[in-house]
N, C-alpha and C positions, 0 to 999 in steps of 0.2 A: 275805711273805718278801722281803727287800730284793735290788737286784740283787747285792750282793756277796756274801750268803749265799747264793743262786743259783748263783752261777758255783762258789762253794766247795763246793756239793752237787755240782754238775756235776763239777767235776774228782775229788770221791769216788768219785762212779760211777766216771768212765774208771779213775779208781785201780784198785780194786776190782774192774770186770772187766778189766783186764790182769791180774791178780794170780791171779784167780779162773783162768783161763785160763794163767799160767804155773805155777799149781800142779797143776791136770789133768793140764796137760803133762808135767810134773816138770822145767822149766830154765827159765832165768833170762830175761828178756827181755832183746832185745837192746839194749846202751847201751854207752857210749864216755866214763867217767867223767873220765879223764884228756884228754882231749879239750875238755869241756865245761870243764874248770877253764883249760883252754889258751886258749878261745874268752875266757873272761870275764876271765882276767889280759891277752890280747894288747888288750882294751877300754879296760882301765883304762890303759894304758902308749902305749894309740896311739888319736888322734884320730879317724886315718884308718881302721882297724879298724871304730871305731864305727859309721859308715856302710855301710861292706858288711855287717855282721852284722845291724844292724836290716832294712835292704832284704831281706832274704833267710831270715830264722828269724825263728820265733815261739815263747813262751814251752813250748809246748809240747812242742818239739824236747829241751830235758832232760828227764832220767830223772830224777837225781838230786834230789831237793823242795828241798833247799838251795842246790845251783844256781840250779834253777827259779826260785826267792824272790831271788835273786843277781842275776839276770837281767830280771826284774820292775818291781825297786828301779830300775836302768839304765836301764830302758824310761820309769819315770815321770819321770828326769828327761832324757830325749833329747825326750820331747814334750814338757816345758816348757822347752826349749832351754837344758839349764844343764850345766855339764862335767860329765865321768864322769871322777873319778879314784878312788882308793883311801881318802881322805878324804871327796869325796860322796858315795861310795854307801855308807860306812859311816853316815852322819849319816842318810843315807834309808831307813838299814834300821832304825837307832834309831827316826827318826817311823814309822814301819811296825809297829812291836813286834818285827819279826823279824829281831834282832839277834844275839839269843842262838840262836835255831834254827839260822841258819845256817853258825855255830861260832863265833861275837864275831868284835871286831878282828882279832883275831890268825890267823886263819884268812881273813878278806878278805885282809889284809897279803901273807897266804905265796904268794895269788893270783897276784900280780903277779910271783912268782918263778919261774913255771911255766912261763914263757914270754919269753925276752929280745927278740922282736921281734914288730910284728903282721903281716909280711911274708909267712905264712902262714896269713894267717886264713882266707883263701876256699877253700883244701884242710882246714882243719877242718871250717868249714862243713857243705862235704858230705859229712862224712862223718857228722855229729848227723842230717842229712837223711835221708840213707840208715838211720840204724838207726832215725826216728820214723818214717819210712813204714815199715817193719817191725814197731813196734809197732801202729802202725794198722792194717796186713792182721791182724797175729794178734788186736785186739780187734772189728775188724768180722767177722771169720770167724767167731769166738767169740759174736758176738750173730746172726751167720745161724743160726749152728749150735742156738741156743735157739729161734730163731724157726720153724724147720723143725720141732721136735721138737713146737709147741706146733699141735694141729689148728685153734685158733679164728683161726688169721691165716691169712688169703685165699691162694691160690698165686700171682695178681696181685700184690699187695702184698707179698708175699716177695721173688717175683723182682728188684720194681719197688725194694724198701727193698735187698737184696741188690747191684745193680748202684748204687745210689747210695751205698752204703756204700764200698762197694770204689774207687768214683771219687774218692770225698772222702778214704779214706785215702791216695792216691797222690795227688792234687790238694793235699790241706791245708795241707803243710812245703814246697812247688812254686811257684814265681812264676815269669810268664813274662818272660822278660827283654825288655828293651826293646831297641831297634834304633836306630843313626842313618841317617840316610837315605843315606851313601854303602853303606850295605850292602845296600840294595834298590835303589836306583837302578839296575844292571847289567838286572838283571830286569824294570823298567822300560823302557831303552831297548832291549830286545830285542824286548818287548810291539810297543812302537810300533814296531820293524820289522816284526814281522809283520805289523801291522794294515795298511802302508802297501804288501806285497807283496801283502796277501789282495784278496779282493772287495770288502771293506767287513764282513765279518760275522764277529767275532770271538768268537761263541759258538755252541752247536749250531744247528745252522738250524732252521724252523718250516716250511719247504716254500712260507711262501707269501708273495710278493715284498712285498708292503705290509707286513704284519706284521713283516719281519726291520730293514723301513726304522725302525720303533718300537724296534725292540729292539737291531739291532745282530747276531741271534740272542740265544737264552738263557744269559746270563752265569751262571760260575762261581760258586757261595754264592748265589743269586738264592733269593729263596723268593717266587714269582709265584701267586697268588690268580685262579681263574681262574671270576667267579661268572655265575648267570641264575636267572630264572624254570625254572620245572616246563617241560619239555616246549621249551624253546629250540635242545636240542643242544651240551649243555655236554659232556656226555660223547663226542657224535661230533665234535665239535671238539677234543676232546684226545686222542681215538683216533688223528684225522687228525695231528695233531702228532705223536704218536709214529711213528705209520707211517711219517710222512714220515722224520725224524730216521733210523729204523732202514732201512727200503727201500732209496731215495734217496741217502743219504747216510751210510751202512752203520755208524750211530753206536750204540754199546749204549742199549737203552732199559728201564727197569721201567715196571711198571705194577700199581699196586696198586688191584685191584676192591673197593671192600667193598658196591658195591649188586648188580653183574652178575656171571654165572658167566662161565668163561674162555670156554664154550662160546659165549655170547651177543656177547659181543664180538668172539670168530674169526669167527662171523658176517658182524658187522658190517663187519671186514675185509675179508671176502672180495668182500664186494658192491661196498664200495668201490673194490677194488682189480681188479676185472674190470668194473666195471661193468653186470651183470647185476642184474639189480631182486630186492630182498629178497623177494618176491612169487613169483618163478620160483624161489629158492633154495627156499625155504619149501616147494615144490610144487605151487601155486597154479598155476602154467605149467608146460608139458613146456618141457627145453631142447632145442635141434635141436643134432643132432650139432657143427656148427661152434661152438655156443657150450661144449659140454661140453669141446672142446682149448683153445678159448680159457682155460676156468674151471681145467683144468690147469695153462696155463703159467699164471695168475696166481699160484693158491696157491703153484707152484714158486718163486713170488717172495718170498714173505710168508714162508715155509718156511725159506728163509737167510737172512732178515733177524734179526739179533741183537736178539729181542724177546721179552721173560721175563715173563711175565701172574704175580701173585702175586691169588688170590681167597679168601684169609682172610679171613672175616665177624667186625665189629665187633675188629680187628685191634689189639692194646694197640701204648701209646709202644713199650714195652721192645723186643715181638716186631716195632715196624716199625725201629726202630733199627739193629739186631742182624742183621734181613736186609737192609737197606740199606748197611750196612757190609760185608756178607758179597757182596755183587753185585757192588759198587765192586770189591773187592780180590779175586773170582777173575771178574768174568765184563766187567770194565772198564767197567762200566755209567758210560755220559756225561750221563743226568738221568733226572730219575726223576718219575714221574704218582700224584697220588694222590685215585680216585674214593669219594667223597667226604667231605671234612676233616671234616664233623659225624658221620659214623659211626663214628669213630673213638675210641679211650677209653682215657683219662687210663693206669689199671688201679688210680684210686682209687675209695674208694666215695662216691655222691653222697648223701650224708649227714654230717651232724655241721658241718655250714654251710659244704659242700662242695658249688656247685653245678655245671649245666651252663656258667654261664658261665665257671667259674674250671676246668672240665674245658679247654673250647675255646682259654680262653688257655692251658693250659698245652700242650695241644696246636700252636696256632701259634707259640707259644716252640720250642717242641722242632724243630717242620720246619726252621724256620731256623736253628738250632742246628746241626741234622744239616745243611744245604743248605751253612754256612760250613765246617765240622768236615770233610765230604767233599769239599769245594772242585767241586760241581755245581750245577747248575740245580734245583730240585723243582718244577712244578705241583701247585697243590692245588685242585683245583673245591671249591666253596662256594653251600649256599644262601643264598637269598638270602629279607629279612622278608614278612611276607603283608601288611604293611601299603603294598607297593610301589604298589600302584595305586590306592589312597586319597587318594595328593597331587592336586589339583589341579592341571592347564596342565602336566604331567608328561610327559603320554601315555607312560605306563607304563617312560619310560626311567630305569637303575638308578642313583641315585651311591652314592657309598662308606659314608655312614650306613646304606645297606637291608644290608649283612655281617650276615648273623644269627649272634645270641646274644653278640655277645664284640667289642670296637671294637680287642680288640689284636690282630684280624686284620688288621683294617688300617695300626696301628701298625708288625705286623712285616714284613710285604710290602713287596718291593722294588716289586713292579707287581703292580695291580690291573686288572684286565681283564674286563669285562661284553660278556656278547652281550644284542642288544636287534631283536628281529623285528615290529616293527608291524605288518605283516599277521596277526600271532596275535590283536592285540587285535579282530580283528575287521571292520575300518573298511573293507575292499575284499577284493573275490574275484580280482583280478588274478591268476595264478601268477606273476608275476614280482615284484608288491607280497609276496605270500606268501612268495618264499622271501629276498626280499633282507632282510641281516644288516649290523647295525652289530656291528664290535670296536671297544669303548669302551676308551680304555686310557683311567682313570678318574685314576690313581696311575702314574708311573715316574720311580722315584729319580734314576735317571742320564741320562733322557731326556725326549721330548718327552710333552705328555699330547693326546689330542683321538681320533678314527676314522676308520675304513677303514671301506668298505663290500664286502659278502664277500655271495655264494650259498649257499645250501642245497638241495642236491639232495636231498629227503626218500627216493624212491625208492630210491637208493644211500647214504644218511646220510653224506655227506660233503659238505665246502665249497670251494668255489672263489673264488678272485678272481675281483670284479666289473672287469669294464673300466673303470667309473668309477667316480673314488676318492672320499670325503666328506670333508669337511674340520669340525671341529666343535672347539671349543676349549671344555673344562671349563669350568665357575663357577669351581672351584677357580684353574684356571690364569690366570681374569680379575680375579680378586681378588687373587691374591698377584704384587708387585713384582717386578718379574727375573726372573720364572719364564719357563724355554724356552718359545716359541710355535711353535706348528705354523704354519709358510710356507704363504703361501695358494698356493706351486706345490708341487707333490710334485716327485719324480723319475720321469722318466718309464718307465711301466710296461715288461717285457719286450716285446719284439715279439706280434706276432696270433699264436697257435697253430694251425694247422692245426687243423679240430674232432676230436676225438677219436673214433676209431673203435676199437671192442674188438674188430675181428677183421684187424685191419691191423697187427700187432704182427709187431716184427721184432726186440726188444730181446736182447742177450744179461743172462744174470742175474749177479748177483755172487756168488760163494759167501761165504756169512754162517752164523749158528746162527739157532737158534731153539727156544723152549722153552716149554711152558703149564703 
């Protein structure tokens, strides 16, 4: 079948189920006849017309078939740059053959009488817009409403073809308009005052002073990649991130489980945040009474912190979309955690030369999608391939090819970020070789690339800044031209901290929500 007998089957179908669905109905669909003949005489009579109508409709915006064919003609000669008047588009509809269908000469002619100016034409416009997005909810509503009825399509696939039906019809006849720069500019120079009243950190903060020096905090639309080895602490490092964000600095935070229960990770919280060893929570130790007021006031902390655990297993695009939108707009969620990106699913079937890998990119497509759409931050952990420690002269540290299954993870990722523990590979029994952690920022769009060096408190699963920092600059960043380099000084770190005692606490808490 040729492409143009294609397209003409194609438009029978939509025919056909509009039709099919305005006769169910019993009324007419919606259209704007006299309108459309307004649109296409105000074309022929004005140059200037010509340009706002093509930027902004598409053939499909008439009802009318002899319009539609009207309109068509127009369009094949505005892409080969030749005029629209009353005489060329009659001669284009001749080489067309649909001369006569569209009512001959005489009926082009009377076109141009419908309308004495095109002075008007961008209030026509949208008004064809307005009743083809109309046609389009009532033909996508019309093929849910078959799809529903029929048991052999998945409820995944329902939902999943149903919201993208619905989007494309209100999307379709829709261009986003373009901007000049004096119209963002304002919003701009307002940015840069903030940035120049704040601390330096113009997106949520990460709790831990090297890391914000990389990032700035976690920017708005970021969709950050956050990957390791089994067994690194990919997960209690993006615990610790959110805690931080939500505790500290009383920011809403999500967090989508799909490996751990809510339980397992309030846990982990908890330990963290009182410092009491997972080992005593567990039962394994009695607590003495001063640690049981201590382990009080901490959860009182954790308690009003605006932190919303969601542990949906194997959780679809659709259903993380829908409540990521739903957080944002009643619970002001400021970035969102997602444990982890490969459990996740498309809510196609992986079959029909449908695979894992084309699930995962569409996966990483979609976080970012949603990360720019919601104007947040999203964390996603990510595994990482088994072939990581097969390189050679490596010693087991990750770059951006070990992203398993799918390289438009790294494509769509604004920052890429690796933790990397050499004491796991084995090579020393130090405790302090054990828990010291490299953050690889491997990938950052807007920033620098190279690591910090970070603690792991395994007994409490959280990390700390090291007092001294590592300095390490990608291949990538050595290879490519102009690229940012990490200054071989840093900034220098906060002051010493006093060492932290868990029963020396005198904080007042903030009142915050909280919810599992």
């Amino acid at each position: 079948m040729t492409q143009e007998r294609k397209r003409t089957y194609k438009r029978k179908q939509q025919a056909d189920s509009i039709q099919s669905a305005s006769m169910e109905m019993g009324n007419v669909p919606p259209h704007a006849t006299d309108v459309e003949e307004a649109v296409l005489g105000a074309m022929m009579v004005s140059s200037d017309s010509v340009d706002q109508v093509m930027d902004l409709l598409k053939p499909e915006a008439f009802y009318d078939p002899k319009n539609k064919a009207v309109f068509e003609a127009m369009l094949d000669l505005f892409n080969e740059r030749s005029p629209i008047d009353m005489l060329t588009v009659i001669e284009r509809l001749r080489q067309r053959q649909a001369l006569e269908e569209t009512g001959g000469p005489g009926r082009i002619a009377s076109l141009t009488q419908k309308v004495g100016t095109g002075a008007n034409v961008e209030y026509y416009v949208r008004i064809l817009q307005q009743k083809a997005i109309q046609r389009n909810l009532i033909e996508a509503s019309y093929g849910i409403l078959k799809d529903a009825f029929d048991p052999s399509v998945p409820v995944d696939d329902l939902v999943s073809g149903a919201q993208d039906s619905v989007y494309n019809a209100i999307a379709g006849n829709l261009k986003n308009p373009y901007k000049h720069v004096s119209e963002v500019i304002n919003a701009s120079m307002e940015r840069i005052e903030n940035s120049q009243k704040s601390t330096g950190i113009t997106g949520v903060h990460s709790g831990f002073h090297k890391v914000d020096q990389f990032t700035m905090g976690w920017q708005p639309g970021n969709l950050i990649i956050l990957g390791a080895r089994p067994s690194v602490g990919k997960t209690a490092f993006a615990l610790n991130l959110a805690r931080n964000a939500a505790v500290e600095f009383n920011e809403p935070v999500a967090f989508f489980s799909l490996e751990m229960t809510s339980m397992e990770l309030t846990d982990r919280l908890i330990a963290a945040e009182s410092g009491i060893s997972s080992d005593k929570l567990k039962g394994k130790q009695k607590l003495l009474p001063e640690e049981w007021v201590h382990l009080e006031r901490s959860i009182d902390r954790i308690v009003r912190a605006p932190l919303y655990i969601d542990e949906t297993p194997g959780i679809t695009l659709t259903e993380f979309t829908a409540k990521a939108k739903r957080l944002v707009r009643e619970k002001g969620v400021k970035i969102i955690f997602v444990d982890y990106l490969q459990l996740m699913h498309s809510g196609k079937q992986l079959s029909g030369g449908f695979s894992k890998v084309q699930e995962v990119t569409d996966i990483s497509n979609t976080l970012k999608t949603t990360a720019k759409e919601l104007n947040i931050p999203i964390i996603a952990l990510a595994q990482l391939n088994r072939n990581l420690m097969s390189r050679m002269g490596s010693n087991g540290k990750p770059v951006l090819s070990d992203l398993k299954d799918s390289g438009s993870i790294e494509q769509d990722a604004d920052i890429v970020v690796f933790l990397h523990r050499p004491g796991l590979l084995g090579l020393s029994d130090d405790p302090d070789e054990l828990s010291r952690t490299e953050v690889i920022f491997a990938k950052n769009r807007n920033g620098q690339v190279g690591s910090v060096e970070m603690r792991y408190v395994g007994h409490l699963m959280k990390f700390e800044d090291s007092p001294v920092p590592l300095y390490q600059s990608s291949p990538r960043e050595q290879s490519e031209p102009g690229r940012a380099q990490v200054e071989n000084t840093y900034p220098a770190p906060p002051p010493q901290q006093v060492p932290y005692n868990p029963f020396d606490q005198t904080d007042e808490f903030v009142q915050t929500d909280f919810m599992v």
